[in-house]
Each structure stands twice: as C-alpha cells, then as structure tokens.
N, C-alpha and C positions, 0 to 999 in steps of 0.2 A: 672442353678440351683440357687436357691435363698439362699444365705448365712443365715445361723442360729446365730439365737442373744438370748442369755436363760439369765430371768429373773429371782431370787430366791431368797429366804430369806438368810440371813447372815451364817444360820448355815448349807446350802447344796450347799457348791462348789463343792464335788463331784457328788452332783445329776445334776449341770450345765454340768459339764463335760460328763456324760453322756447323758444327752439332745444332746449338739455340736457334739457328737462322733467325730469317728477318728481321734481321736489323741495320739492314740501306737505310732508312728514315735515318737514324741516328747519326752517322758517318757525311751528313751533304757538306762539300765545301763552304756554305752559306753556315753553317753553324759552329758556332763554338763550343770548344768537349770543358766542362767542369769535371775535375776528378777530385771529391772530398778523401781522403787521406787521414788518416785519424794516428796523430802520436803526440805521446803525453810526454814522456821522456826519451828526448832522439839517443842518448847514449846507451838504450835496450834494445832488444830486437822484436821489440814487442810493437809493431808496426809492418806495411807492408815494404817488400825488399825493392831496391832503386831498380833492380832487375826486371821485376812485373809492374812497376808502373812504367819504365823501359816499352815494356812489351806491349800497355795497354796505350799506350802515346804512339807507338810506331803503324799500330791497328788502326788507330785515328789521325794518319798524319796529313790526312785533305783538309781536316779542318783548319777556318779560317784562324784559331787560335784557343791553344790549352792552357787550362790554367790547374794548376796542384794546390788546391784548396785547404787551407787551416786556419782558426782563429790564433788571438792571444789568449791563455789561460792560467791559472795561475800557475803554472810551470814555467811561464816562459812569452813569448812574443812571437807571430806567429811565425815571422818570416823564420826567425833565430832557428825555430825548429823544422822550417822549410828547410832545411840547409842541407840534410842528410841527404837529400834526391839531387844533389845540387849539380851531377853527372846524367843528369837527366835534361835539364834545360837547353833551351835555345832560342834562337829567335821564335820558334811558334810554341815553343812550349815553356811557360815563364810562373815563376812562384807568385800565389795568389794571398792574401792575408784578409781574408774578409773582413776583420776589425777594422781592416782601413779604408777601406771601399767609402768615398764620400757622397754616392748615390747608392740612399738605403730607402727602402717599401717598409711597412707597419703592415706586421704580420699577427695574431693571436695565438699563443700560447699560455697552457693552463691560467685561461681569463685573463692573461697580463698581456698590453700590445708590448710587443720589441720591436724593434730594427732590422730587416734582413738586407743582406745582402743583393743588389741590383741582379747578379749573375744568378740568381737563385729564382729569380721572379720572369727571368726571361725566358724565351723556348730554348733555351741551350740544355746541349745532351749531358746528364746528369749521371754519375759514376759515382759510386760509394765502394770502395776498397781497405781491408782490413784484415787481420790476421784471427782465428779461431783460439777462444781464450777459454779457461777453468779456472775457479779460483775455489777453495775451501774453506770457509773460516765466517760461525757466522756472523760477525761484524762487517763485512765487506763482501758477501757472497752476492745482493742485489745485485747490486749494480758492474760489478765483475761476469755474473752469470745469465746476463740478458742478451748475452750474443754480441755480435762484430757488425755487421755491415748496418742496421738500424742502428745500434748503441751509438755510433760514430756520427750520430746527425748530431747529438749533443752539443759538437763544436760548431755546427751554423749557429749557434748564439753565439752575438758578436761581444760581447764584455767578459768579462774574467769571474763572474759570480754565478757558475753555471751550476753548481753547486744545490743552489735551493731549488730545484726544477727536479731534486732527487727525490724528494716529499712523494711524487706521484710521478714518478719515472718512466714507468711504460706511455703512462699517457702523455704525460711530455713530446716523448720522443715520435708516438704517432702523431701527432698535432705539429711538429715539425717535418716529415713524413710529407702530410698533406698540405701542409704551407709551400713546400716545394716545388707541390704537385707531382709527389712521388722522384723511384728513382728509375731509371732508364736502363742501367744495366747493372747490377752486382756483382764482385770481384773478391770474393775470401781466395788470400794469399795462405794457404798450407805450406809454403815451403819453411815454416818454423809455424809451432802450435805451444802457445805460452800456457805453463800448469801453476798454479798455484796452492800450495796448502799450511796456511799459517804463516810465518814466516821464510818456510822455502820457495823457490824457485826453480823453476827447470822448465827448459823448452826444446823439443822432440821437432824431428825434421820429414816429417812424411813427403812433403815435396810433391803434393800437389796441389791444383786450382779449384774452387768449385767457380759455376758461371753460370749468371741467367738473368734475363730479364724481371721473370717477379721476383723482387728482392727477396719477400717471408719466404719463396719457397726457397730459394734459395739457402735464406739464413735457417732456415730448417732442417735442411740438408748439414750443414756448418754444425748449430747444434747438435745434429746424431753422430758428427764425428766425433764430438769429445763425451759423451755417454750419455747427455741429456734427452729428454722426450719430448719436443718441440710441441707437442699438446699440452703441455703441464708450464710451457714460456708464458710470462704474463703478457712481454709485448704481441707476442703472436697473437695468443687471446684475443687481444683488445685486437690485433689488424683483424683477424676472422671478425670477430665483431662488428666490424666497417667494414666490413666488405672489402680492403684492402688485397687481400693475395691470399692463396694455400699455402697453408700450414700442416699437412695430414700428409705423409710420406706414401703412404698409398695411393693419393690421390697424385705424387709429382712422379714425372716421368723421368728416372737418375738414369744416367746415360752414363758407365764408366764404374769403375772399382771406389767403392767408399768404405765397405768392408775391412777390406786388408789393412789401409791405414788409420781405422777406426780402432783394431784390434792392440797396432802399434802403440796407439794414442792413449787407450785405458789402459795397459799393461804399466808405460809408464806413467799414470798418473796413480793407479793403485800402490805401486814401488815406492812415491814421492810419500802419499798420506800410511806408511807403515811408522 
C-alpha cells in the first residue's frame, strides 16, 4: 500500500491528520508526545514556527506530557534555544534538553556507543518537525542538502561534537533513525522554506504543511519541494536500502497541491543563485 503524504495550508494540521489517518495509537492518554524540534540559531527563522508546534501540541493535548526536544550544540545550550517556543509551554507541555536527561541507554552509532536519551528509548510517540531547506555552495551543500525531518535527528546526540558524525552522514543519521526506533509522525513546516546560495540568504513563505507517518516519504515529498530528486538523496538511498520507508514519489500517495508552491520555491531560489 502506498504511504500517504498530505499537503495543506498552515492553518489545517488537523485536516492533515486526518487525510493520513490512523493514528489513535499515537494520541493514548497513557503516552507521552516527544516532539524533536531542530534549531541551530533561534535568532533565524530557519526552524519550525511556535505556531505549528502550537498546532502539533494542541492535536496531542491528551497526552500524559509533551516534551519539545533539543540538545546542547555548539551553538548554544539546549534549553537557551528552547526558548523561542517559550509561548508554547505549559503544565503538559515543557522544554526538554536531552543533554541533561540523567537517565540515558547506549545506543550504537557509526560503531561508536553514545548515550541516548531515556525519552527516545521508551514507547513514547515520536515527532520530528522541521523547516524545508537549499543550500548552494559546494563546501557546505552535504549536509545542508540532505533534507529536514531525518537531518534533525542529528541533535539526539546528546554532547556538543556532533560534528564528526558528518564523515558518513547519511549513515549516521539512519543509525539514529533506527536507535529510536523510527519516527511516528513527520511534520515539514512550509510556512518559511530557507534558500541558500553562497553567502546569501533568503527565505520564501509558501505557507504550507507536509504530513505523514513514513518520514522518508514524507521528506521526499519535502525534497521535491525545493527542486531535488529524492532518488539521487543519499539518506533516502541508504533508508530504501533498509528497508526503512518510500522514497519513489510514484510510489507515495500526495494528497494536496505541492506543485504550486514548488514552483514559488524554485523561482526564488533561481533569482537568489543569479
């Protein structure tokens, strides 16, 4: 059966969710929501907006408690950078720092054991949320052009030398992936799509959601919005590889207008690299 990928405008992540169905399991009172979160510098907008993790905490507000997941990196300390959602919190829903988490599991990545996080090893429902990125230049194109919702596992390493895990990057990051034991639901925030090309900058507002349960197809979907061929992604590769999820846009069932703001997307990213 063909994985479902739902596209939609910013203000209907519930109407996503029910596009994707099935997913009650995920939602029991008895569990708690992990939402990984990925921002490197909170002063860009190159992160997802306090608005849709708003949205994705309001979806989940049976559970028994959310947490908004970051490590420390050398950017920063995780909470410090938690801070930007900080209209987001409450009694059930509270900043998470996994660096500080003092119950950690030994996890294996590329051949080295780490530390993971307690929340990461339990049955809690797993959310990976992120913003659709491009970057041009090739000193820095890897690891900028490997996608959003996978790239963002990165920061479940809990120490601040996450750095040398770039050597073999794709594989890293599935081997983190699977240390998790996958992600539960996926969340690319459109409502800003960060471009890069050399030293410029610019971020375009298509202002929609993608949404789904298998993350790759998901971040496949992500990919074709910013012009890339999600069969030519290394991580993809390597998830096809293992058996992990679809990757093959033929193969995913997109529910919703991707087109129109794909079109947006590369217009101004062609503009940037003139």
């Amino acid at each position: 059966m063909k994985p479902t990928v739902a596209v939609v405008d910013i203000d209907s992540f519930a109407n996503a969710i029910d596009i994707i169905g099935n997913i009650e399991h995920l939602k029991k009172p008895s569990k708690q929501v992990v939402i990984k979160v990925g921002v490197y510098d909170p002063k860009s907008s190159n992160c997802t907006t306090p608005k849709i993790v708003d949205a994705i905490t309001s979806y989940f507000e049976s559970a028994s408690k959310i947490l908004i997941a970051e490590s420390d990196s050398s950017a920063g300390l995780g909470l410090e950078r938690l801070e930007i959602w900080n209209d987001c919190y409450n009694d059930t829903v509270v900043p998470f720092n996994l660096s500080d988490d003092d119950k950690t599991g030994e996890v294996e990545v590329m051949g080295e054991i780490i530390p993971f996080s307690h929340v990461l090893l339990e049955p809690n429902t797993f959310i990976s949320t992120h913003i659709p990125r491009r970057y041009k230049d090739a000193g820095k194109s890897m690891a900028m052009n490997l996608g959003s919702i996978i790239k963002n596992l990165l920061g479940l390493i809990l120490d601040t030398k996450k750095v040398r895990f770039h050597k073999d990057l794709p594989n890293a990051l599935l081997d983190l992936y699977e240390a998790a034991g996958g992600i539960d639901l996926a969340v690319i925030d459109g409502t800003n799509v960060y471009l890069g090309y050399k030293k410029k900058c610019i971020t375009v507002t298509p202002n929609i959601l993608i949404v789904g349960t298998d993350a790759f197809a998901t971040e496949a979907v992500g990919l074709h919005l910013v012009g890339f061929d999600p069969l030519e992604n290394l991580v993809l590769q390597g998830a096809r590889d293992r058996g992990l999820g679809e990757i093959d846009l033929a193969k995913i069932n997109i529910i919703g207008d991707i087109e129109t703001p794909r079109k947006m997307v590369l217009e101004a990213f062609e503009n940037l690299c003139q």
